[in-house]
Backbone as numpy.savetxt, mean C-alpha at the origin, in Angstrom:
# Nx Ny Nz CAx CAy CAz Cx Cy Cz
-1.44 -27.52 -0.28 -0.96 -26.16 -0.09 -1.59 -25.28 -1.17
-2.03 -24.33 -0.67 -3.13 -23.32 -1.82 -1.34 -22.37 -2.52
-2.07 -22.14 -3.75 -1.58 -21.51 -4.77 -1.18 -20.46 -4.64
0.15 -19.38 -4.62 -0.22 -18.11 -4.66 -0.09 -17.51 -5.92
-0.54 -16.32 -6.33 -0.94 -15.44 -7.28 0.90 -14.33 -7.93
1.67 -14.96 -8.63 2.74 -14.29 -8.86 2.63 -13.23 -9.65
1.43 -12.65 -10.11 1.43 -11.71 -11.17 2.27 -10.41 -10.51
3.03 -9.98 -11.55 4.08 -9.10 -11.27 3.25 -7.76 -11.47
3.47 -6.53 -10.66 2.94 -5.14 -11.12 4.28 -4.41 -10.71
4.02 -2.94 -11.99 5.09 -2.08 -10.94 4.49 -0.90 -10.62
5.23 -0.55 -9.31 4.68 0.45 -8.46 5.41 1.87 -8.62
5.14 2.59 -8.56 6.20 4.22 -8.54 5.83 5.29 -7.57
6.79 5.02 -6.53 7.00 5.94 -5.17 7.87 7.30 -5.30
7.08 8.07 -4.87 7.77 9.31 -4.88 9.35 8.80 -3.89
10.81 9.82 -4.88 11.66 9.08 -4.01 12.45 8.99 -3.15
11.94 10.09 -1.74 11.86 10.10 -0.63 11.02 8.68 0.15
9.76 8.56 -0.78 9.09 7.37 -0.14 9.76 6.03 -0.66
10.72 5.94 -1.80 11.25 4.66 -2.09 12.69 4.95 -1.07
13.48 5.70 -0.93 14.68 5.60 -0.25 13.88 4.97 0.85
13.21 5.43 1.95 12.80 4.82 3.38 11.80 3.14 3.11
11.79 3.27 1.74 11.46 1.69 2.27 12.77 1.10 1.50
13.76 1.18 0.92 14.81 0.76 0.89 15.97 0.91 2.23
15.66 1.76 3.13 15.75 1.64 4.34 15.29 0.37 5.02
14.44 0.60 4.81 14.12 -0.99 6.03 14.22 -2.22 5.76
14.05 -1.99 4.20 14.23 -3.60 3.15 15.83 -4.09 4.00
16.73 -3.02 3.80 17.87 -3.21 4.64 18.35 -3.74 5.78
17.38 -2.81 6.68 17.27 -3.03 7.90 17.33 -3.91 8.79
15.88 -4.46 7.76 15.18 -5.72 8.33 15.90 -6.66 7.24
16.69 -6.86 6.17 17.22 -7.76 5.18 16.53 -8.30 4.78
15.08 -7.74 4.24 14.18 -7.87 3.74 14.17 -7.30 1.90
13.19 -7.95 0.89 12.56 -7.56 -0.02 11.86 -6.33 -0.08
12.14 -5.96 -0.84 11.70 -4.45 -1.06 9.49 -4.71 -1.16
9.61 -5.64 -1.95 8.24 -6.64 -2.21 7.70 -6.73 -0.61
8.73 -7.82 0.02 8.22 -7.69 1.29 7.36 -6.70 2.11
8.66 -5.68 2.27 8.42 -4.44 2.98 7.40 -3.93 2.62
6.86 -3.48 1.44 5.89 -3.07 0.72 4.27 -4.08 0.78
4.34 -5.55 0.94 3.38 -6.14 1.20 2.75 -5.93 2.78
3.90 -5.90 3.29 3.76 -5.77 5.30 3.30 -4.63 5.66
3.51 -3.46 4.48 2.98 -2.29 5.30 1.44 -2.59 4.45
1.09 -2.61 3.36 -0.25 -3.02 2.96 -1.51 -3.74 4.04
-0.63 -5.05 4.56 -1.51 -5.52 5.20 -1.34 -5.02 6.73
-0.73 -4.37 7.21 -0.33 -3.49 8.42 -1.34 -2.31 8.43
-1.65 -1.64 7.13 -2.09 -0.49 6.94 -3.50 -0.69 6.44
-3.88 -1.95 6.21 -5.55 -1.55 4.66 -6.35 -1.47 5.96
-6.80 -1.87 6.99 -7.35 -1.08 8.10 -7.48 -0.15 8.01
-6.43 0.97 8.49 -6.76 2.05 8.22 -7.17 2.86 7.18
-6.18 2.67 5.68 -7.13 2.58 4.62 -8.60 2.59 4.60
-9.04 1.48 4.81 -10.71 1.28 4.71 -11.06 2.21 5.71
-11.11 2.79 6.63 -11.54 3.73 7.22 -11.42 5.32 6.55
-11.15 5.27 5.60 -11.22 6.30 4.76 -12.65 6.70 3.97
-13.24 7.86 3.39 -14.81 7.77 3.12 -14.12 7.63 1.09
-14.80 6.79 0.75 -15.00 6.67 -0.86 -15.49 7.92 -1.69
-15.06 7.93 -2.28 -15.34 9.37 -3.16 -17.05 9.14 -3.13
-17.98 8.14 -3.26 -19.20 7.92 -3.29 -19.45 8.20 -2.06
-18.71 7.96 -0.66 -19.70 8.72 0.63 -19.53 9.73 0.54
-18.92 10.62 -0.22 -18.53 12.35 -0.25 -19.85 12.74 -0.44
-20.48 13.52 0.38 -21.66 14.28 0.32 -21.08 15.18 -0.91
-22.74 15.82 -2.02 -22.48 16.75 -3.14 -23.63 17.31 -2.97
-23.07 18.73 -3.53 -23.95 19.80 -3.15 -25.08 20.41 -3.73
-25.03 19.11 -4.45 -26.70 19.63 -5.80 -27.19 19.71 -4.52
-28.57 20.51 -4.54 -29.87 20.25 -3.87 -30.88 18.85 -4.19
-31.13 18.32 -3.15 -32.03 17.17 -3.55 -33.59 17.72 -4.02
């Protein structure tokens, strides 16, 4: 069985955005951790479809 990675971070949600995922942590009688991992991997899709500050075209002249 592979290893997982416990390193702890903390996060700070504006807190309208922490009440609604303490909503669903509820909801669903879920971890707040949880909830917060599920929308990550639910969401980095779309994420990555976002342009990187490096594809941002700049307006020097070449």
């Amino acid at each position: 069985m592979a290893s997982t990675d416990k390193r702890k971070q903390s996060l700070y949600f504006p807190e309208a955005m922490l009440e609604e995922i303490q909503n669903e942590a509820a909801r669903l009688d879920r971890s707040l951790s949880w909830i917060v991992q599920r929308c990550v991997k639910i969401g980095l899709s779309e994420i990555k479809k976002l342009p990187s500050v490096n594809d941002i075209g700049d307006d020097t002249p070449s």
